[in-house]
N, C-alpha and C positions, 0 to 999 in steps of 0.2 A: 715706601711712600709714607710719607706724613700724615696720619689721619687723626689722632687721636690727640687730647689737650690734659695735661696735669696742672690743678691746681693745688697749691699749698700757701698758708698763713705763718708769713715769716714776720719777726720785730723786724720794723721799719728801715733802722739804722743797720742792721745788718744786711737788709736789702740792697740801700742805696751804694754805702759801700763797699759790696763787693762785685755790684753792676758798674760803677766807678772802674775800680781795676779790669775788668772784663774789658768794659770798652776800650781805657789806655791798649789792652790786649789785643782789640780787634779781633773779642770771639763773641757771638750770640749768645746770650744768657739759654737758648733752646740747647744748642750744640751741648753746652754745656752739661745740661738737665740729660741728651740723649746718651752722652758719652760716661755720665755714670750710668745709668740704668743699663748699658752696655758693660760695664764694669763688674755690677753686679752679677746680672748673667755670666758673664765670662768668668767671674771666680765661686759663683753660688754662694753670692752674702755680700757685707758690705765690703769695699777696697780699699778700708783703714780700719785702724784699730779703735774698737771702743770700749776705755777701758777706763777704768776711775784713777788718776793718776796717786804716785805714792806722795803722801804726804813730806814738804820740803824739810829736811832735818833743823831744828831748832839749834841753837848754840850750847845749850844747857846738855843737848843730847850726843853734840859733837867729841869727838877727843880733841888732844890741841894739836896733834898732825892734820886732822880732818880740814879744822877752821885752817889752819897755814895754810894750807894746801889750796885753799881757795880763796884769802886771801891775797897768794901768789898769785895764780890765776887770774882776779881781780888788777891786781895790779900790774900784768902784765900788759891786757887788752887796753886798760888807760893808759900805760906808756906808748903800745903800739896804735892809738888810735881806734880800737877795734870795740871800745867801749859805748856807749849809748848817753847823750846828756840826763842827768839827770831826771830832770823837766818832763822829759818824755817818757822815761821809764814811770813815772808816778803818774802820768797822764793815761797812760797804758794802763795800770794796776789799778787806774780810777774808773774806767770805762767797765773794767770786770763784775765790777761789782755794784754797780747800777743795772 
């Protein structure tokens, strides 16, 4: 039985957008909230990893196999389509950091 209410103060934009997707979902923003807290329980903690990620290798730090190697990769996924417009990767990497 449902008896009980969680409140939290989330940034805004992160609210609306991911109640946006939820709905497209056709899941409860509750469901949502009960089935971590279920999560949690179930594994004693949280149900991802919270970790500081490693810093992205600079070029300077690279060998030249390193950069090939992802340069190939780059240019693969833009041959095969599997690449992102530009526009939107920068659009992406500008929301970050606001």
């Amino acid at each position: 039985m449902k008896d009980a209410t969680v409140s939290a103060r989330v940034e805004y934009g992160v609210k609306t957008e991911a109640e946006d997707i939820l709905q497209k979902l056709g899941i409860p923003v509750s469901v949502v909230i009960n089935s971590l807290y279920r999560q949690i329980i179930f594994r004693n903690g949280v149900p991802f990893s919270l970790t500081i990620p490693a810093q992205p290798k600079t070029l300077d730090t690279m060998t030249d196999a390193e950069l090939n190697a992802k340069l190939q990769h780059s240019y693969e996924h833009a041959v095969t389509g599997k690449g992102r417009p530009f526009s939107e990767v920068f659009d992406e990497l500008e929301k970050g950091l606001n």
